[in-house]
C-alpha positions in Angstrom: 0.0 0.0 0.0 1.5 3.6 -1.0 1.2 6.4 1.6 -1.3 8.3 -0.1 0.1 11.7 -0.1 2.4 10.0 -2.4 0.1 10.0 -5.1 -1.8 12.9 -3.9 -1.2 16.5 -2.1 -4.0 18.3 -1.4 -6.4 18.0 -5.0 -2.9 18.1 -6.9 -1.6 14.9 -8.4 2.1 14.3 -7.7 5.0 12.1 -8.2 7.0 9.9 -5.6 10.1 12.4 -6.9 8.1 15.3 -6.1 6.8 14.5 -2.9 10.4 13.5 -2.2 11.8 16.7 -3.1 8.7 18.5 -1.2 9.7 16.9 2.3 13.2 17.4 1.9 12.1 21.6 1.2 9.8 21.3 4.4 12.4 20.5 6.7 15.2 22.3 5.3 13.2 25.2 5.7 12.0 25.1 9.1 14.8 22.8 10.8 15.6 26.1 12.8 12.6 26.9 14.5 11.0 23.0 14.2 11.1 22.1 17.8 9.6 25.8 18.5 6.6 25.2 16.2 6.0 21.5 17.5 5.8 23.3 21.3 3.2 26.0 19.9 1.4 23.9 17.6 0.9 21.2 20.3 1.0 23.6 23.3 3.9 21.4 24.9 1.8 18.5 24.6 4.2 16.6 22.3 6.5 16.5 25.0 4.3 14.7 27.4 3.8 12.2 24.3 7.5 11.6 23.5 8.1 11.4 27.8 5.7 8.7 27.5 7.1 7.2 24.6 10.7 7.1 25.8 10.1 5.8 28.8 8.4 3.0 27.1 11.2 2.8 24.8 14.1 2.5 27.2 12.7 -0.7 29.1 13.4 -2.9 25.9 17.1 -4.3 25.5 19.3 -4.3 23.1 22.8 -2.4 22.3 22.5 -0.9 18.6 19.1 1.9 18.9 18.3 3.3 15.7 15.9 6.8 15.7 14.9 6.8 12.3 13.7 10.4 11.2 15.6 11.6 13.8 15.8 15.1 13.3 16.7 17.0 15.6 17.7 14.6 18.3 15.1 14.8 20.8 14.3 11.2 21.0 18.3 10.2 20.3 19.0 12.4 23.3 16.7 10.1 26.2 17.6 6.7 24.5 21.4 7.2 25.2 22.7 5.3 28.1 25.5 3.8 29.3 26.0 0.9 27.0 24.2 1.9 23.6 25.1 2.8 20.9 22.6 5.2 19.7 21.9 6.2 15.7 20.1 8.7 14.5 19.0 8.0 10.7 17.5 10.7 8.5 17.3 12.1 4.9 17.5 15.7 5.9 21.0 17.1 6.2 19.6 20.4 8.3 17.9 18.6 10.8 20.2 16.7 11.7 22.5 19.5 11.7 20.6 20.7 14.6 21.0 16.9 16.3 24.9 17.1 16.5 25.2 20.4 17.7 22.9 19.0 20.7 24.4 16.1 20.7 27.8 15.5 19.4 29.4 12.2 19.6 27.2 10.6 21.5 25.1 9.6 18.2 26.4 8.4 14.7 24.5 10.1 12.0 23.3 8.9 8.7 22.0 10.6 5.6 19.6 8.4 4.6 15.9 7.5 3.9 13.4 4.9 5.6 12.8 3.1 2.2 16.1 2.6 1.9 18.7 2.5 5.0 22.4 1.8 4.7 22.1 -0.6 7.0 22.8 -4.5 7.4 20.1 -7.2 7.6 19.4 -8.4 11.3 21.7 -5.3 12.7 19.4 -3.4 14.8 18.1 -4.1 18.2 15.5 -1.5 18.5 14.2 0.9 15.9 12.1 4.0 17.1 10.3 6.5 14.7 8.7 9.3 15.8 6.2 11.5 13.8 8.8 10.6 10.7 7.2 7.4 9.1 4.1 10.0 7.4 6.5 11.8 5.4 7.8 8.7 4.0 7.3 8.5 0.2 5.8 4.7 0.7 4.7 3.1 4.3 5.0 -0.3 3.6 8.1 -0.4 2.1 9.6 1.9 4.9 8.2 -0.8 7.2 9.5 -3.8 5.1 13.2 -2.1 5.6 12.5 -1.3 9.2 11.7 -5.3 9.2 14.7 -6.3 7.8 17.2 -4.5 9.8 15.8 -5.4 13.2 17.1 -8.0 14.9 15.2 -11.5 15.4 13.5 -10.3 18.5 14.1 -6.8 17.6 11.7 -4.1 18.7 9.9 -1.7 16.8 8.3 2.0 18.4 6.8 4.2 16.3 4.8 7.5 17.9 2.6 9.3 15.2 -0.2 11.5 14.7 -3.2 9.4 14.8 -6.9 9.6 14.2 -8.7 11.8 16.9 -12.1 10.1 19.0 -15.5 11.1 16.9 -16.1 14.1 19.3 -12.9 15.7 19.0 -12.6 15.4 15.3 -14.6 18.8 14.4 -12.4 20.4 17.1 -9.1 19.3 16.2 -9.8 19.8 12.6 -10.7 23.6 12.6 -7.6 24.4 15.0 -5.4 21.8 12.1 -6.7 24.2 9.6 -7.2 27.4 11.0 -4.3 28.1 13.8 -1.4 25.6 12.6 -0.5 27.5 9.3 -0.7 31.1 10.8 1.7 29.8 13.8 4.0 28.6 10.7 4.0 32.1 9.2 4.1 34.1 12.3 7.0 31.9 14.1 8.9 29.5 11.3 7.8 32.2 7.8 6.7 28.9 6.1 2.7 28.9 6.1 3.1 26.3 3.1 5.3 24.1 5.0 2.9 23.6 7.9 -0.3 23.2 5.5 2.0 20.1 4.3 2.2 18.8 7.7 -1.0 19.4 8.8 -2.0 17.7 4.7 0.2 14.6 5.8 -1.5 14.0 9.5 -4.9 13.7 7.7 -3.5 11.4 5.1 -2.0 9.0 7.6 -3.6 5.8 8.1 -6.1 5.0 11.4 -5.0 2.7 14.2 -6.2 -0.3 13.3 -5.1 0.0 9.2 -1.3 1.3 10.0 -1.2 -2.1 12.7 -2.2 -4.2 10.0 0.4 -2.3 7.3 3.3 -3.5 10.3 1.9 -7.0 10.1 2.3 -7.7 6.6 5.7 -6.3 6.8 6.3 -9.3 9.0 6.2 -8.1 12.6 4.7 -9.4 15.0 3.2 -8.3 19.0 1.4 -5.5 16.9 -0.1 -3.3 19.5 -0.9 0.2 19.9 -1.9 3.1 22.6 -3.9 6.3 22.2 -2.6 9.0 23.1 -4.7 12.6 24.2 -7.8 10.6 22.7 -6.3 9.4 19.7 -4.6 12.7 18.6 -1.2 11.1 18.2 -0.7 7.3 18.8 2.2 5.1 20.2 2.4 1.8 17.6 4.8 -1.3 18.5 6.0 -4.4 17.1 8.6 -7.1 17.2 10.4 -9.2 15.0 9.8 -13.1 15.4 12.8 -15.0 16.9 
């Protein structure tokens, strides 16, 4: 199954190659002030969401952790402990810029996309993705390459944007569409680039349809937890021994 957005954007028709090359602009363009916008856009709420998320995170086992869409380093930053090695993976150059300034040495970093990591089979012994896999040009093969670098018994997290409970829908859709852009022209000078985002949360795939995409890429303990009533969404799965 393609992510749709990579057929579609809005009512315009576009290529794989130009949704690529439309990400890529997104994030070079607000890698700056991105952590800034996710803090206003969410009203700190994200943060309670990734708190969550890393603490879940850092109870599984396992030397080599890989942060694909990375970023800036937020996630990286709580997964390293004495004893890992932690990797942050990502196709955009200026986010990760960002990252290693935080960060430094205590991350390797690697120029590279989910659909196709330079990465060796069975290598990985957790791989965590956070609010990265919807701007993926295709889901299922991103997931099919998460699959085959994970360990057998390797552990996969992904935290996402998810589809809201019937009664906050309305709500959560007029502040999407309304309030999200104007914060990205006021604060990051990018209205467009936030319209994209806000386009790609609503394209994602519901709970129950993104579990059964990481089935069919072969994982297994499929699970996932709502998060703020289904706003965003904490998906797992594990990779059979």
């Amino acid at each position: 199954m393609k992510h749709p957005l990579s057929e579609t954007f809005g009512k315009r028709r576009v290529s794989l190659d130009e949704r690529e090359q439309l990400v890529r602009s997104v994030f070079r363009r607000v890698a700056g002030r991105y952590d800034l916008m996710n803090d206003l856009m969410s009203m700190g709420v994200h943060r309670l969401w990734k708190w969550r998320f890393n603490r879940e995170v850092n109870q599984a086992l396992g030397q080599l952790f890989v942060d694909l869409a990375g970023g800036t380093g937020d996630i990286a930053r709580a997964l390293g402990t004495a004893g890992r090695e932690v990797c942050i993976v990502d196709p955009s150059v200026e986010m990760m810029r960002v990252a290693q300034q935080r960060l430094g040495d205590r991350c390797t970093y690697i120029a590279a996309t989910a659909e196709k990591m330079p990465l060796p089979d069975e290598s990985v012994d957790v791989l965590t993705i956070s609010f990265g896999i919807r701007n993926t040009t295709d889901i299922a093969r991103s997931l099919q390459e998460i699959a085959r670098v994970l360990k057998p018994g390797g552990r996969f997290y992904c935290l996402e944007f998810s589809t809201p409970h019937a009664w906050l829908r309305p709500f959560y859709d007029a502040y999407s569409r309304l309030v999200i852009p104007r914060l990205g022209a006021m604060v990051a000078g990018h209205p467009d680039a936030y319209t994209y985002l806000i386009e790609s949360i609503r394209e994602f795939p519901a709970q129950e349809e993104m579990a059964e995409l990481i089935r069919q890429a072969g994982l297994d303990d499929v699970s996932w937890s709502n998060l703020s009533f289904g706003i965003a969404c904490i998906h797992r799965g594990r990779k059979a021994a």
